[in-house]
N, C-alpha and C positions, 0 to 999 in steps of 0.2 A: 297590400296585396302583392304587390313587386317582393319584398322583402320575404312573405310565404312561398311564391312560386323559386324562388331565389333556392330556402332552403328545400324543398321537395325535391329540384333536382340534383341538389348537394348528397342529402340522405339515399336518395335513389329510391322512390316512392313511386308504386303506381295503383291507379287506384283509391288513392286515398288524399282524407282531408285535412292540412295542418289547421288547427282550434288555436294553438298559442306557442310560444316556443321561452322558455324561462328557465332561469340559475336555481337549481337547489342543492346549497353547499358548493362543493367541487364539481360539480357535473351539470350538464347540461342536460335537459327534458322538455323534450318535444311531444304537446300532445296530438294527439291524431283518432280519424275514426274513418272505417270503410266506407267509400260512397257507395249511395242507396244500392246501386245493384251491385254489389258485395257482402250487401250485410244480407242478416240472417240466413247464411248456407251452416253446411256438417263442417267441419272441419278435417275432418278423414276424407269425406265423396266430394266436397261444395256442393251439392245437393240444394236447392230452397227448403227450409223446413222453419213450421211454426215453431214459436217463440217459447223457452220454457222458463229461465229463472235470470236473474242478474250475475249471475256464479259468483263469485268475490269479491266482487267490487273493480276497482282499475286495478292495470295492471303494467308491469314494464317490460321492453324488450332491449337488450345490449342492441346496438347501433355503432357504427364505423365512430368512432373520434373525428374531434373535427379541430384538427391543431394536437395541442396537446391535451382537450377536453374530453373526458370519457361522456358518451351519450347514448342517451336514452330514447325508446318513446314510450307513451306512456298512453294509454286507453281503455275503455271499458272492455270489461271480456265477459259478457253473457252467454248464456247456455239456451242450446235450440235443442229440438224433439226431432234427430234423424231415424225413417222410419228401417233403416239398415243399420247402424251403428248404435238407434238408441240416443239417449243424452249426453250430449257431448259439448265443448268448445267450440261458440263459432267459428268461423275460417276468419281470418283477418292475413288481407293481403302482402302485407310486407315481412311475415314467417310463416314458417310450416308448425305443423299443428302439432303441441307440446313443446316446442322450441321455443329456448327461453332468448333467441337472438334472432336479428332479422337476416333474411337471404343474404345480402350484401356481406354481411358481420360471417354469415357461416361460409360463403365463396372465396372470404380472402386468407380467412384460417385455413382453408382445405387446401388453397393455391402455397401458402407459405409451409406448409406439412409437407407437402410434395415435391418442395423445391428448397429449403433452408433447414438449419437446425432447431433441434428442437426447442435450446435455451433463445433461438431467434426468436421463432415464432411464439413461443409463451408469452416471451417480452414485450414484443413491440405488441400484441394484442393485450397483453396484461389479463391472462385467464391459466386456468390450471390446465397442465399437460393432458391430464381424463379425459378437462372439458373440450380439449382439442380432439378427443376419441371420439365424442361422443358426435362432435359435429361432422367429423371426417365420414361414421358411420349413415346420421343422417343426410349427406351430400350425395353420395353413391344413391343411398337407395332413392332418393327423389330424382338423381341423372337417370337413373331404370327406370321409372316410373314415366320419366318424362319420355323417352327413347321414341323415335319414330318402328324404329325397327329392334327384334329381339336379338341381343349379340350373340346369340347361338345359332342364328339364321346360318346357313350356309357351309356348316363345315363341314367337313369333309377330312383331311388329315390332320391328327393333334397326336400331344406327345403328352404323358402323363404323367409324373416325376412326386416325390413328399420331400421335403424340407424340414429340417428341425428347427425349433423356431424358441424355443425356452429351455435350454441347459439339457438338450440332447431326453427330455421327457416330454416333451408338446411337441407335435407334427403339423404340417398343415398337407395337405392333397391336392395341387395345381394340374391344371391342364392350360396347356398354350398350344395356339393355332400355329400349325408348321407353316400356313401359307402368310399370314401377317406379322408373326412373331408378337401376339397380342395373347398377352393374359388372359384367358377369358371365364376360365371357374376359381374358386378355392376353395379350399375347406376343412373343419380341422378335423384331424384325424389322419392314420396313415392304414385303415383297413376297410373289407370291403361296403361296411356298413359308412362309412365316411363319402366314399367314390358314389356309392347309389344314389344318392340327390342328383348330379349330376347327370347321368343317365335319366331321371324321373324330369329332370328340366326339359331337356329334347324331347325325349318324348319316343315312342317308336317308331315316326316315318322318319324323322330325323335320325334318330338311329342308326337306321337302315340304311342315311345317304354316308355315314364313315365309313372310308372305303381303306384306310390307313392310318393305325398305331404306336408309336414309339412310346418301349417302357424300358423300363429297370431289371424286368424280371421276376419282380414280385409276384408271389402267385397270386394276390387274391386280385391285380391289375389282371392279369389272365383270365381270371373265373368271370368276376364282373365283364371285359368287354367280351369275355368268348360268350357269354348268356344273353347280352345286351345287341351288339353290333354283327347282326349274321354275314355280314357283305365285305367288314374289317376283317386285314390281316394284321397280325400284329409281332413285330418286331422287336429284338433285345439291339438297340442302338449301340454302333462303336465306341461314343465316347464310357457306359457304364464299361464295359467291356476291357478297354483299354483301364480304366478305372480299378477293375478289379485288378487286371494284369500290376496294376503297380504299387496295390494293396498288400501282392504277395511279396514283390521286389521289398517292399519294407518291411516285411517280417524276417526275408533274409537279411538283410542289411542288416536288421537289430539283432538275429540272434551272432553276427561278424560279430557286433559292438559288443558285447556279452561276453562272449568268449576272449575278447581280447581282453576284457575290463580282469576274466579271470586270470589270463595271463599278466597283467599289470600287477598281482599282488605278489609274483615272484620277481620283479625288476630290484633291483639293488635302489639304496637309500639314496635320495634323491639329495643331490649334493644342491651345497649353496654360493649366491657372487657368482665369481666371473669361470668358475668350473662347469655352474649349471649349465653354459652354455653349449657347452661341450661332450654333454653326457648326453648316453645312448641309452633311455628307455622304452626297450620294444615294446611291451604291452600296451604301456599309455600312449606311446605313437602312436599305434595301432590303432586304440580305441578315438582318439582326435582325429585319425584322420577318415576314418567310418564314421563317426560322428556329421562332418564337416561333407559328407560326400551325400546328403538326400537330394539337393535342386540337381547337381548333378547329374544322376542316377535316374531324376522323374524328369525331366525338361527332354524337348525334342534333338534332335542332336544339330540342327539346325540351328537351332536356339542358345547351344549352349557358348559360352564366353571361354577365352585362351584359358584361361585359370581351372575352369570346368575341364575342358578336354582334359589338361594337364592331369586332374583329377581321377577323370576316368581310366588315363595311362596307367597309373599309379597303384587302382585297385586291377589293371588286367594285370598288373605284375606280382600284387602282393594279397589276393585273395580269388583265385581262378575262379571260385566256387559262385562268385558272388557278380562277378562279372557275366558267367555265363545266366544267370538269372536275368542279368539286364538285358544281354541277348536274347535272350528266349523274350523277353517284356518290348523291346525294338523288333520283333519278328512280328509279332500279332498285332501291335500296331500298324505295319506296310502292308498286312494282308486287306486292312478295310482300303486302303490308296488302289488297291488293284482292280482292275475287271470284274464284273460279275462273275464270269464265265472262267476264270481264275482263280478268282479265289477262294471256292470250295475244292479244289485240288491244295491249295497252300494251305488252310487251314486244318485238312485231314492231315497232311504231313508236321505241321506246326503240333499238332495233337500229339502223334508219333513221337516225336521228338521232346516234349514236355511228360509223356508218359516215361520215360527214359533215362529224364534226367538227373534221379537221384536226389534232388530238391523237393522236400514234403510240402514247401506252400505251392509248388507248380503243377506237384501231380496233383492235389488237390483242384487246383484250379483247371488242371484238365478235365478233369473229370466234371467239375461245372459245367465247362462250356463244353462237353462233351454233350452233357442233358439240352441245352440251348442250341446248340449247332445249328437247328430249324428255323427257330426264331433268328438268328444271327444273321445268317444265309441269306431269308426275307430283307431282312435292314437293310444289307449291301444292296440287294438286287435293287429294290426300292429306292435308294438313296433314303435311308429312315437316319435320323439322328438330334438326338437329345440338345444337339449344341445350342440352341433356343433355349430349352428351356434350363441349359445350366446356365446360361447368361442372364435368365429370368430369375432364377433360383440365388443368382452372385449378389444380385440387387435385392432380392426380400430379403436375404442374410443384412446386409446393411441398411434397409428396412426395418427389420427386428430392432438392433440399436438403437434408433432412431425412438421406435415407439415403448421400446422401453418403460413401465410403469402404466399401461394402459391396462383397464381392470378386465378386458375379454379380449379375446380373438377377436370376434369382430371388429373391432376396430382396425386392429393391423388389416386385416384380409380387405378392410374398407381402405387404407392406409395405401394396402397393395397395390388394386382396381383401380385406383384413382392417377394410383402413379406407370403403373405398366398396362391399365386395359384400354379401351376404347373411350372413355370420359376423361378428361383433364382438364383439371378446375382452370380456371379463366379469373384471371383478378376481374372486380366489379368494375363495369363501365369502359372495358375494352374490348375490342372487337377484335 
């Protein structure tokens, strides 16, 4: 008896009876059966429900290793008559119902997914990467299930952002809480039939309590929460904003590099040894040193290193055209640093000024944020910004890696929640 209570709290067993504990082959097998008041419930509800067939016979569940022993347990699995579900698998208390692993075996996969790599955790569990999906997926949904409270309770400001998540053709649709910095929807897709779950989870008095927005811009984020949320305003955040701004700065930078590259094709023959050191080809200068000048160009000027500045001197001397883009791109960045009350005078003038410039990626992009202005305006007043959620967004980028080879979305999106929302798996047996 010493020796069975010994292993139950080894396995992490509740609820249940160890019958025998024995070697078959390589592995260890423990058999077990639920005490009395455990047995015969649904497996879906635990419901009480009479008895309907023996199902298959016994059956096994993966269990944590004990050493370097893979282990099992192993019990009968009969089928009860639930008057909701129908016939189904009993509940048997040491997994969830279809899980071919017990709790313990599926919390410390979830825990090593969310915290190691993935050739770790395959390994040291000894199971396929999938079946790491599959558990990751079943974990989430049983933390929901379990939840005292629904994690949608209570919000009020959220930022709404898509992610590309498989070779720039799969999206996924995030919302994160500006007041917690917590994950708290996904979804895949990046239109507005994707976003609509989301809204249908709240529900409309919850709705009703969004009092604040941040997006991208996208129209169909517009449509959905201008339909959805009467009480939300909704915001085009700095950080896109600034984002766009340096979207265009690289279109002029590339078409510098372009032109110079054409210019490179009339440089004289490029000499060899100790003369090439000494030769003057403009073009290909040219082109090297445009090439060599994006961190530059996109970093804060705060930020940037001796070599940088250097750099930056370098194009205000030998491409005016390209410089003053970067200027115009440092101007609308210091308008979001400013005043409310500020900085709708800067940014009318910032307009002016970019309408003016002769630079077609700037007038373009005036004329964006020309449309936006309203929403923009909102963001500052507000204090609205994305910066959550591309911080959120940095991490499911290397999240995606990670899950690499998993056969749905779900998994990642369960991948996700697990690592950025409110549940975070707990190795077994710690508090």
């Amino acid at each position: 008896m010493a020796l069975i209570s010994i292993f139950r709290g080894l396995v992490g067993l509740e609820h249940t009876a160890i019958e025998n504990v024995r070697r078959d082959g390589d592995v260890l097998v423990i058999d077990v059966r639920p005490m009395a008041r455990r047995r015969h419930r649904c497996g879906r509800c635990r419901r009480p429900c009479p008895g309907y067939d023996a199902g298959r016979g016994r059956r096994r569940w993966r269990a944590l290793d004990h050493g370097t022993t893979m282990t099992f347990l192993e019990a009968d699995a009969p089928r009860v008559r639930c008057r909701v579900h129908g016939v189904v698998v009993a509940h048997v208390p040491w997994a969830g119902h279809g899980a071919g692993h017990t709790h313990t075996f599926d919390a410390q996969v979830a825990w090593l997914a969310t915290r190691t790599s993935k050739a770790a955790a395959t390994q040291l569990m000894r199971i396929a990467w999938r079946t790491a999906g599959a558990v990751l997926t079943r974990v989430w949904d049983a933390a929901e299930a379990a939840a005292a409270t629904d994690g949608l309770d209570g919000l009020t400001r959220i930022g709404i952002d898509e992610i590309s998540y498989r070779r720039s053709q799969k999206f996924l649709t995030v919302v994160v809480d500006h007041d917690t910095g917590l994950l708290v929807w996904a979804g895949e897709g990046r239109n507005r039939a994707a976003l609509r779950p989301f809204f249908d989870l709240l529900g409309p008095t919850r709705c009703a309590q969004i009092t604040h927005v941040s997006a991208d811009g996208a129209a169909y984020i517009e449509e959905e929460v201008t339909a959805r949320c009467p009480n939300a305003v909704l915001g085009i955040d700095p950080f896109h904003v600034v984002k766009w701004a340096n979207r265009a700065l690289a279109r002029v930078r590339i078409d510098a590099w372009q032109q110079a590259r054409k210019l490179a094709k009339h440089d004289p023959k490029m000499l060899t040894g100790w003369a090439r050191r000494h030769q003057v080809l403009p073009g290909q200068d040219l082109a090297r040193g445009l090439k060599g000048a994006r961190f530059a160009l996109a970093k804060n000027p705060e930020n940037l290193t001796d070599r940088q500045h250097a750099k930056l001197e370098w194009i205000a001397t030998t491409d005016p055209r390209l410089y003053r883009a970067y200027l115009l791109k440092e101007a609308l960045r210091l308008i979001f640093q400013m005043p409310p009350d500020q900085a709708a005078d800067a940014l009318d003038q910032w307009l002016a000024w970019a309408r003016r410039c002769r630079i077609p990626a700037f007038v373009d992009l005036a004329r964006t944020i020309a449309t936006f202005r309203p929403r923009i305006l909102i963001a500052i007043e507000h204090q609205l910004s994305n910066g959550l959620i591309e911080g959120v967004n940095t991490k499911i980028r290397l999240l995606t890696r990670i899950a690499f080879g998993f056969h749905t979305s779900h998994a990642l999106i369960a991948l996700a929640m697990l690592s950025l929302g409110r549940h975070r798996p707990q190795l077994p047996g710690r508090t």
